[in-house]
N, C-alpha and C positions, 0 to 999 in steps of 0.2 A: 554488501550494502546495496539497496534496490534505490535506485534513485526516482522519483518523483516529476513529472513536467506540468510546466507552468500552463502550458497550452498551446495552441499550433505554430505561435509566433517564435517559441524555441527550438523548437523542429524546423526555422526557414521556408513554414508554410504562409500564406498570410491570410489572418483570421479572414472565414465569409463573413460578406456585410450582407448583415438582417435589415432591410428598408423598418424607417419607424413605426410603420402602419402593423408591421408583423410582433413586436419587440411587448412584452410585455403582458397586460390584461387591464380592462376597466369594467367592475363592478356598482353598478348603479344599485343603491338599498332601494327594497319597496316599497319605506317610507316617504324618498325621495322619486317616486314614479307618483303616490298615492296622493303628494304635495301638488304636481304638475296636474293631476288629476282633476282635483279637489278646483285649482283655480280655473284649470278649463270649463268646468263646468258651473262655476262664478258668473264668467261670461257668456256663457250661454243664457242662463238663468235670466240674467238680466236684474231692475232693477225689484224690488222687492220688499212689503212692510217693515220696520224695525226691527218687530219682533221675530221673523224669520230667522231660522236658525243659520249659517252658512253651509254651503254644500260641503259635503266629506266623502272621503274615498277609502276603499280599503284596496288594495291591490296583489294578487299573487305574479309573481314573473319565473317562470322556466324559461331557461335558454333563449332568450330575449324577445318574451312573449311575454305579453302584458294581459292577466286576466283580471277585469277591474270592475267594482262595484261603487258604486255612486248613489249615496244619498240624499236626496233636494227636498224644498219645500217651497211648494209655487203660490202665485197668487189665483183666487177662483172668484170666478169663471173664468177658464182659459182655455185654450185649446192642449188639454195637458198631451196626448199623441203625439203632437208637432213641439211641445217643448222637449220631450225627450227624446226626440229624433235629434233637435239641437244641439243635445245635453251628450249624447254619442257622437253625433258628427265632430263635434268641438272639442272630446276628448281624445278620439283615435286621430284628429290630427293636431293635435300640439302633444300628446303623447309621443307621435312618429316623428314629426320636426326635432322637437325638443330633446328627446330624450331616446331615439332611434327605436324604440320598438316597437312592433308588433303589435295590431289591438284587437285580434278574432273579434272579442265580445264584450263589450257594458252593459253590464245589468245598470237601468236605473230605478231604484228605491223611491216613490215619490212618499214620503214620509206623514207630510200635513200640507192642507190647503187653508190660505189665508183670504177669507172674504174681502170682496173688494172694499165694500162700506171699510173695515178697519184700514185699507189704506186711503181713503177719502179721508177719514177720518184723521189720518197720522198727518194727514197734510192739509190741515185743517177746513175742511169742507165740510159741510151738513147737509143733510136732504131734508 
């Protein structure tokens, strides 16, 4: 009859202690990096006509690297360059705070430009 053991504690060893930081795994979905994404570049955006769509992200993650696409739709005339300098800045760090990874690269998609007259307009002004 082959007997069987429980584990080191019935051999009078005493199990090693694994610190918590080692014990386990946390998998973050990349719909939940593409969420964090998506509002980061919310605020970057700023504020923006009614009718503008809200930004959206699609996100790939390898090995806690975050490759993330972003699509906005700004108001025009703007200095669109320096919006989406924002629109990265603002993603790769509440990406990294938030959610610990890595952010090589944002692409951002700027989708449609919304004239400024339609937000005069939205906010009831006239020329």
């Amino acid at each position: 009859m082959t007997q069987v053991s429980a584990g080191a504690g019935e051999l009078g060893l005493s199990p090693a202690v694994v610190p918590a930081a080692e014990r386990g795994a946390t998998r973050i979905a990349d719909r939940v990096v593409a969420k964090v994404a998506s509002q980061a570049a919310r605020e970057a955006v700023g504020t923006l006509p009614p009718s503008a769509g809200a930004p959206s992200a699609t996100v790939e993650v390898h090995h806690d690297v975050a490759h993330v696409r972003v699509h906005v739709e700004l108001d025009y005339p703007c200095d669109i360059g320096d919006r989406c300098r924002r629109v990265r800045g603002q993603v790769v760090e509440r990406v990294g705070t938030l959610v610990g990874m890595e952010v090589p690269e944002v692409v951002v998609h700027v989708e449609k430009l919304h004239p400024a007259a339609a937000l005069g307009a939205a906010q009831g002004r006239t020329r």
